[in-house]
N, CA, C and O of each residue as an XYZ file, in Angstrom:
360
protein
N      -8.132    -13.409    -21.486
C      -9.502    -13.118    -21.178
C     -10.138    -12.484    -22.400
O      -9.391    -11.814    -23.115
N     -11.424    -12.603    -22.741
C     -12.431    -12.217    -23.734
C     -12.523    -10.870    -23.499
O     -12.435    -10.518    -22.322
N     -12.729     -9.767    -24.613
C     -13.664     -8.676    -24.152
C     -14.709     -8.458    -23.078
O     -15.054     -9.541    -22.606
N     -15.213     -7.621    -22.637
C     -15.906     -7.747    -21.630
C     -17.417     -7.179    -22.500
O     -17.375     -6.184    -23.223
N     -18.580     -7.913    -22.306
C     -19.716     -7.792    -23.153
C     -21.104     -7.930    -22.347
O     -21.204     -8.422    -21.223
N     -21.823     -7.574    -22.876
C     -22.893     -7.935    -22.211
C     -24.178     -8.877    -22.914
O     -25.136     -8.287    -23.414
N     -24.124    -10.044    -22.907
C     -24.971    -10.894    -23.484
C     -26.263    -11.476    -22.493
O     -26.789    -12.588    -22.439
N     -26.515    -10.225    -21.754
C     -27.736    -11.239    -20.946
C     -27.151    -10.333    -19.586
O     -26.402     -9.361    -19.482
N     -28.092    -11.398    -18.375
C     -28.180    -10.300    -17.650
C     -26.922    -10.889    -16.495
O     -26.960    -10.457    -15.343
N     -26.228    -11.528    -16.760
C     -24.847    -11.783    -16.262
C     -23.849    -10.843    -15.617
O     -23.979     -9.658    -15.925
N     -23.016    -11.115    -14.896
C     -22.082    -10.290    -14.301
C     -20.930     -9.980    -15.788
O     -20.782    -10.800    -16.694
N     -20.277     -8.708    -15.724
C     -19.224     -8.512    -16.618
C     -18.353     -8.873    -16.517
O     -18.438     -9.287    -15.361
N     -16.949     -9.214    -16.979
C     -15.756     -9.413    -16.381
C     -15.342     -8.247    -16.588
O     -15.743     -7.464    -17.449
N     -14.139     -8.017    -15.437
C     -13.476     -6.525    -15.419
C     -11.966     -6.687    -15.317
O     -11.467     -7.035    -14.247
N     -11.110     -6.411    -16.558
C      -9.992     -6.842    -16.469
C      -9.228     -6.688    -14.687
O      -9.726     -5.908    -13.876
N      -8.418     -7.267    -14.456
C      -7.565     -6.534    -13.488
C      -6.105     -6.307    -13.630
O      -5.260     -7.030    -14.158
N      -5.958     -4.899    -12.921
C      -4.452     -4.557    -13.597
C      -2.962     -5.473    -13.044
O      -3.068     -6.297    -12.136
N      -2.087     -5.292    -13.486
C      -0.837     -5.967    -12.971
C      -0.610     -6.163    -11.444
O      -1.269     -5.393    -10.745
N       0.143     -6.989    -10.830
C       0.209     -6.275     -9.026
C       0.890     -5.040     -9.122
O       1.479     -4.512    -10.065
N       0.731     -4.759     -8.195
C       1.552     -3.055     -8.087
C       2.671     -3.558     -7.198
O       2.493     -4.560     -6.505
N       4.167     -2.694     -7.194
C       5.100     -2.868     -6.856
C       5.418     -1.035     -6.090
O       5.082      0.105     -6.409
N       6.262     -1.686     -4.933
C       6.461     -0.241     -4.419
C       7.870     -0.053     -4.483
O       8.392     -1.135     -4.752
N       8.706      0.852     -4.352
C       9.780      0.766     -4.141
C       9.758      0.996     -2.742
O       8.845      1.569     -2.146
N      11.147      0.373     -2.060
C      11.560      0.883     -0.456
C      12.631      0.753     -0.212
O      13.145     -0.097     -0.940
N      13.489      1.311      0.695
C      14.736      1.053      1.161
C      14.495      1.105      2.706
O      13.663      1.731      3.363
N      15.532      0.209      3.087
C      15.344      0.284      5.040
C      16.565      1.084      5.360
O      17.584      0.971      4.679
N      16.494      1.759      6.218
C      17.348      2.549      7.113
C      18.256      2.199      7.532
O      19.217      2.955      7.680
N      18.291      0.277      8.049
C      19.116      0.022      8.687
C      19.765     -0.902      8.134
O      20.569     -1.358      8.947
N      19.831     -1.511      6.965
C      20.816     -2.293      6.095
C      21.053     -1.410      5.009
O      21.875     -1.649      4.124
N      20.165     -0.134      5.076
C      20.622      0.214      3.278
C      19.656     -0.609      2.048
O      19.692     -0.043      0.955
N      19.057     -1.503      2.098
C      18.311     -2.273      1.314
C      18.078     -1.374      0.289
O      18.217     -0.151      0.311
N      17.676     -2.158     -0.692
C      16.630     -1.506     -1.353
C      16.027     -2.609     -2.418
O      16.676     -3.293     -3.210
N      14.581     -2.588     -2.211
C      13.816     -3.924     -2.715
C      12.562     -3.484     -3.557
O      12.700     -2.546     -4.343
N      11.966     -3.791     -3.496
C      10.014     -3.416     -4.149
C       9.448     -5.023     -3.273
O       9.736     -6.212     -3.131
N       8.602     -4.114     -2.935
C       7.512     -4.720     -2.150
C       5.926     -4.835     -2.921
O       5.491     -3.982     -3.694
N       5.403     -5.737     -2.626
C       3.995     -5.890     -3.282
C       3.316     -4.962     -2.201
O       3.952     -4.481     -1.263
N       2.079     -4.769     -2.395
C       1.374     -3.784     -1.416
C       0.732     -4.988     -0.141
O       0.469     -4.486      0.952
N       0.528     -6.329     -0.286
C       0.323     -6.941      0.590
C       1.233     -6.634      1.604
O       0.580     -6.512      2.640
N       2.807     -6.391      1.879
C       4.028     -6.276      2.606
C       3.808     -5.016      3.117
O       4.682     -4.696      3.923
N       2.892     -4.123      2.925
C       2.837     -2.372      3.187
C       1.598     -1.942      4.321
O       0.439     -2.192      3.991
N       1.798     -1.451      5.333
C       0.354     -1.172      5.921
C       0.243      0.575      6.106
O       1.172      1.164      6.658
N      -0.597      1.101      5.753
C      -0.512      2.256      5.932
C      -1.462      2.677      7.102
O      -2.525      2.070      7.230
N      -1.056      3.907      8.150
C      -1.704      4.105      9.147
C      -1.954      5.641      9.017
O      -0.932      6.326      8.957
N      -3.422      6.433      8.952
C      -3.587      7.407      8.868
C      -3.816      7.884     10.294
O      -4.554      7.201     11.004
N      -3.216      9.072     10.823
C      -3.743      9.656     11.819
C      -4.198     10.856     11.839
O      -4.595     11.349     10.783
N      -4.245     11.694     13.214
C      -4.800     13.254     12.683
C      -3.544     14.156     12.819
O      -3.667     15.251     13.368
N      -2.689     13.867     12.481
C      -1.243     14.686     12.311
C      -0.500     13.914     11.379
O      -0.650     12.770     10.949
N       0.355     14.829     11.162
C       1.876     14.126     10.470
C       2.575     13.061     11.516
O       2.871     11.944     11.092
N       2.821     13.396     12.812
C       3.599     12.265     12.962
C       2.759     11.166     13.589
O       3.295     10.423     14.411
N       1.243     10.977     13.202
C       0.939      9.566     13.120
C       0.380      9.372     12.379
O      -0.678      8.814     12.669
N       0.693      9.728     10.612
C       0.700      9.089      9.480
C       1.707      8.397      9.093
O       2.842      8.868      9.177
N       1.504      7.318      8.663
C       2.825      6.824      8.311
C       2.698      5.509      7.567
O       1.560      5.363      7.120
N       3.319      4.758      7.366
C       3.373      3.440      6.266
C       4.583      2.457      7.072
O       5.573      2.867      7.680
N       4.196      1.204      6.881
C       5.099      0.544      7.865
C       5.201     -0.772      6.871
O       4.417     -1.128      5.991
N       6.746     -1.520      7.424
C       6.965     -2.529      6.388
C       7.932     -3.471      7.341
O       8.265     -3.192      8.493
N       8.257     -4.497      6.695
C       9.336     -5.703      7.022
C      10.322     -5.680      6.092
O      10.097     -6.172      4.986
N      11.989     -4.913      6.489
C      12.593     -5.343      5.312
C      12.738     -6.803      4.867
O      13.028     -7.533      5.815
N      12.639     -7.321      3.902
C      12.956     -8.538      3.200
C      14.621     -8.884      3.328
O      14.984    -10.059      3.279
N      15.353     -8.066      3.451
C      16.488     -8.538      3.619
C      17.410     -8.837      4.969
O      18.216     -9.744      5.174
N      16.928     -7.576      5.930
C      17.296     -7.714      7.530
C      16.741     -8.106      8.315
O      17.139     -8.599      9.370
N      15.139     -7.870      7.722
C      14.464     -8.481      8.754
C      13.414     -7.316     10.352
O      12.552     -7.452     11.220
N      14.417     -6.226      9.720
C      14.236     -4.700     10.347
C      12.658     -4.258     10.554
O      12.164     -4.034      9.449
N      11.929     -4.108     11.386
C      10.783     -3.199     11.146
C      10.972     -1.761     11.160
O      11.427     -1.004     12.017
N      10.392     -1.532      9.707
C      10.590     -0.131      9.475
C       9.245      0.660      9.204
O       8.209      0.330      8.627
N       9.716      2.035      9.945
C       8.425      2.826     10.195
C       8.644      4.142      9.456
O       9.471      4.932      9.910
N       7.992      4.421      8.398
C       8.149      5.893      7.525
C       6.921      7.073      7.019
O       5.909      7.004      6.322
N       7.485      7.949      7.633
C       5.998      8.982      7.590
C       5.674      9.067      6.024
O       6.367      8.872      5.025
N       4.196      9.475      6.239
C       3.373      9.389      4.757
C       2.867     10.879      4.224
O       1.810     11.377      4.611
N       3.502     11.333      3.558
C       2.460     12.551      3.423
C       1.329     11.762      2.453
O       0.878     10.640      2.221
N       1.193     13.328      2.014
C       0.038     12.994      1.246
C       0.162     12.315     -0.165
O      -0.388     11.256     -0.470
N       1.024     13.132     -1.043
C       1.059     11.903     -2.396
C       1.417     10.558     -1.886
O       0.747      9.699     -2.459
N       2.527      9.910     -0.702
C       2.522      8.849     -0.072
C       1.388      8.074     -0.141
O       1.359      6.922     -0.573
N       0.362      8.762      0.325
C      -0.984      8.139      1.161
C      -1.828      7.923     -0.336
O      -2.799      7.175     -0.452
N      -1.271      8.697     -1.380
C      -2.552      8.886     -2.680
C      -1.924      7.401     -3.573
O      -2.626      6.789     -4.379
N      -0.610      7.044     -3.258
C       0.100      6.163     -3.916
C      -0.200      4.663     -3.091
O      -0.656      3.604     -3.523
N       0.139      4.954     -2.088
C      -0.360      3.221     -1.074
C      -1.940      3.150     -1.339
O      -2.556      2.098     -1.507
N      -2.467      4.367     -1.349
C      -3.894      3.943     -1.129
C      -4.326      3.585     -3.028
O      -4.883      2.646     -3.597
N      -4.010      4.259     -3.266
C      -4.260      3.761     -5.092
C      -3.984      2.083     -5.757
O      -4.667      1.425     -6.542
N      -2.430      1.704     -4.915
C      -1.906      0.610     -4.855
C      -2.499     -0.592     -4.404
O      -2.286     -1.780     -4.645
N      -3.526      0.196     -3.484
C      -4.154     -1.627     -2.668
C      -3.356     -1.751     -1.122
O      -3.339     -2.849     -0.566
N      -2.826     -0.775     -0.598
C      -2.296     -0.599      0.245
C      -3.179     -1.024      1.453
O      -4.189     -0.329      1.560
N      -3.045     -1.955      2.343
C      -4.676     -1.761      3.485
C      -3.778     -0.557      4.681
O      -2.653     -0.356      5.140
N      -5.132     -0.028      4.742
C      -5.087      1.298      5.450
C      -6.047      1.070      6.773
O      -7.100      0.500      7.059
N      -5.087      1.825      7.363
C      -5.967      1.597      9.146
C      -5.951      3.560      9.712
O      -5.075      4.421      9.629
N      -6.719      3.570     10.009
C      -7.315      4.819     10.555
C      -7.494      4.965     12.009
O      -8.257      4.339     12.746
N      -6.407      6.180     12.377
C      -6.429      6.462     13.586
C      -7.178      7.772     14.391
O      -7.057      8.978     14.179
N      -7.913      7.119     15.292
C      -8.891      8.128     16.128
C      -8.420      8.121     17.311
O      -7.995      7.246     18.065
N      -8.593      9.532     17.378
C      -7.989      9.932     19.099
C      -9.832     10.317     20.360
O     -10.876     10.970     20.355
N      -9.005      9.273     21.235
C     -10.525      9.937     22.027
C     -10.358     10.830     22.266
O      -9.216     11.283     22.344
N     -11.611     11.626     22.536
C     -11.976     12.938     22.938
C     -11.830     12.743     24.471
O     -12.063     13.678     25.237
């Protein structure tokens, strides 16, 4: 790709960075893989135990469910992670 310039009143191009890779391991084979952030869903709630990040191991096949703190949540969400937000009715 070219520098990014402005010759007129055109859109810029804006590089984009590498995919992002996560690391993970599953609980129940032991795995341990990197996942693209498409494979990652993160779920915010209004506590710790319904924050969390959820995945498919690639190797067992396992759904695995792992709480998120906060650098967690600053890393999936930085990553491209899609994030779903949980509200409790009143």
């Amino acid at each position: 790709m070219r520098p990014a310039h402005r010759s007129g009143t055109g859109p810029v191009p804006v590089p984009v960075p590498a995919a992002v890779r996560f690391r993970a391991a599953c609980p129940d084979c032991r795995g341990r893989f990197e996942l693209a952030a498409a494979a990652l869903r993160l779920a915010i709630g209004a506590t710790r135990r319904t924050t969390f990040y959820t995945f498919t191991c690639p190797e067992c096949g396992a759904s695995v469910r792992k709480p998120a703190g906060e650098r967690i949540i600053e890393l999936l969400t930085g990553g491209g992670v899609r994030t779903l937000r949980l509200h409790t009715a009143l």
